[in-house]
N, C-alpha and C positions, 0 to 999 in steps of 0.2 A: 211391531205395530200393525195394528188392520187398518187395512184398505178401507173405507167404503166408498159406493157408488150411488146413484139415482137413477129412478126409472119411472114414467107415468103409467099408472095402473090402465089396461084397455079397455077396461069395463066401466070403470068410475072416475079417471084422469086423478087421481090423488098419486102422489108422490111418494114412491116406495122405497127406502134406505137397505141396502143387501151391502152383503161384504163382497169383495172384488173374486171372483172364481167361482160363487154363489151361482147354481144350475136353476134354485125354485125360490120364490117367493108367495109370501102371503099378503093380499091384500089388507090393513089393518081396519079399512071403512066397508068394504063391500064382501071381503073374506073370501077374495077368490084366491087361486092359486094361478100362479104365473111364472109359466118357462122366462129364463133369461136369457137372452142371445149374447154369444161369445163376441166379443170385438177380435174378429180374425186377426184385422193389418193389426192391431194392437200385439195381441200373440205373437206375429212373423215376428216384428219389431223387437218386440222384449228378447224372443230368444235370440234372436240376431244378435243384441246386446249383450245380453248373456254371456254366449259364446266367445263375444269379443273378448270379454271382462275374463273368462275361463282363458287367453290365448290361443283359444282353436279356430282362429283367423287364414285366410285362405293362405297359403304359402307362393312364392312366386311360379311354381312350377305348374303348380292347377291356374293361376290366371293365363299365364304364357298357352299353356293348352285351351283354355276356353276361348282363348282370342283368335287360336289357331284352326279350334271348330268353324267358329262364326264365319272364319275368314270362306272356309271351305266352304262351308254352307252357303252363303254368298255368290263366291264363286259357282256352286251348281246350278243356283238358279240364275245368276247371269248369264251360266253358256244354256241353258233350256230358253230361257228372254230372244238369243241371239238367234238361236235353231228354227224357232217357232215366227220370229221375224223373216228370217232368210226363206221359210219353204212357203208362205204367204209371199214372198215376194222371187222365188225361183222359176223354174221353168214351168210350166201346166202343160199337160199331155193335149197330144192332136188331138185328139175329139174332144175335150173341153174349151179347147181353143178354139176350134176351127165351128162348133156349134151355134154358134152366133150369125156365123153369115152362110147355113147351112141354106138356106131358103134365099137366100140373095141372088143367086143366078138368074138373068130373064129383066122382063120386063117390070119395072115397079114405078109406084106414082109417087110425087114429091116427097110426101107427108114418108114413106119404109125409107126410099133413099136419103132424106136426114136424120133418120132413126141412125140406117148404118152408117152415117158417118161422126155420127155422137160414141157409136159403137167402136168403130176406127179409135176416136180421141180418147176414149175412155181405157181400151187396149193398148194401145203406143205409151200410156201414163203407167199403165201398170206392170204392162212388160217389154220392159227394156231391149232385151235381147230379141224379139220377135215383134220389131216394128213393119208396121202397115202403110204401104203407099197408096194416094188417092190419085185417079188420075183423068182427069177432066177437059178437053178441049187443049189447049197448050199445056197445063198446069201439072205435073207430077209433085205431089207432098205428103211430108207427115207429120207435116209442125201444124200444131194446135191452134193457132192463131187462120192459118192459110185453112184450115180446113172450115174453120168456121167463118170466112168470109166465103168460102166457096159452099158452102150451106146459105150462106144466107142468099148469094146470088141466083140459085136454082131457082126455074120457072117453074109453073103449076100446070104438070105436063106430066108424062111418063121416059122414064130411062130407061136403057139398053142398061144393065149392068154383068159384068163378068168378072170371076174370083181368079188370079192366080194362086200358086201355092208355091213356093222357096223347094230346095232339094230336099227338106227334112221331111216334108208333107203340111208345114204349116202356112195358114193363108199369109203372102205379104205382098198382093197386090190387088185391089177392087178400081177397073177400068168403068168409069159411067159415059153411057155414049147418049143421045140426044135422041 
């Protein structure tokens, strides 16, 4: 038995009747001629179907392996996810680190000195291993909280500031003197 199908004509919207696999038609009002477009997913489907109906169904051993790809697959890009987290968040070489409070040494007026201590808090968050202490009048810190009250307390004046550096070469102490 034949299939048939429908289609609007794009030239004249009239309603063209073709048989199901049908490549051309002819318009019967306007007498154009008209490629058909194949319904792909239709295609996939049917041969899919097909295939069933022939018993050339997947066997367990091709699933067992495709699950066992995907697992792989998976797994490589979770350990790439992990890698690419870890060196975003590992160590950073002295001169990248220490770049920041390269110009800090000396005299600075309020407005640099709570630059570098936004700098400090934004450092101690990022890197863990290579925290920065502030050190102000009685007050030695590196918690987030003490260093932004000791921001806020600074007068509108100029600071004595001086960097230490830890045995590694990186900065882990800015003394501000009055």
């Amino acid at each position: 038995m034949v299939k048939f199908k429908t289609c609007n004509c794009p030239n004249c919207g009239a309603n063209i009747r073709f048989e199901e696999g049908q490549e051309k038609a002819r318009c019967k009002h306007c007498d154009s001629d008209i490629l058909i477009e194949k319904d792909y997913d239709y295609e996939i489907k049917k041969n899919f179907y097909e295939r069933l109906k022939a018993g050339q169904k997947y066997n367990k051993g091709q699933k067992i392996l495709s699950y066992i790809i995907t697992v792989i697959v998976l797994g490589v890009f979770v350990f790439i996810g992990i890698k690419t987290y870890q060196s975003f968040n590992s160590d950073v070489s002295k001169s990248a680190f220490n770049i920041h409070f390269t110009y800090s040494n000396g005299r600075n007026n309020k407005f640099f000195v709570e630059n570098y201590i936004d700098t400090v808090i934004d450092s101690n968050k990022k890197y863990k291993n290579h925290q920065i202490y502030v050190v102000y009048n009685d007050i030695t810190t590196n918690k987030e909280h003490e260093l932004k009250e000791l921001k806020t307390n600074l007068e509108d004046k100029d600071y004595q500031i001086s960097i230490d550096y830890d045995k590694d070469g990186y900065v882990n102490k800015m003394t501000i003197e009055d």
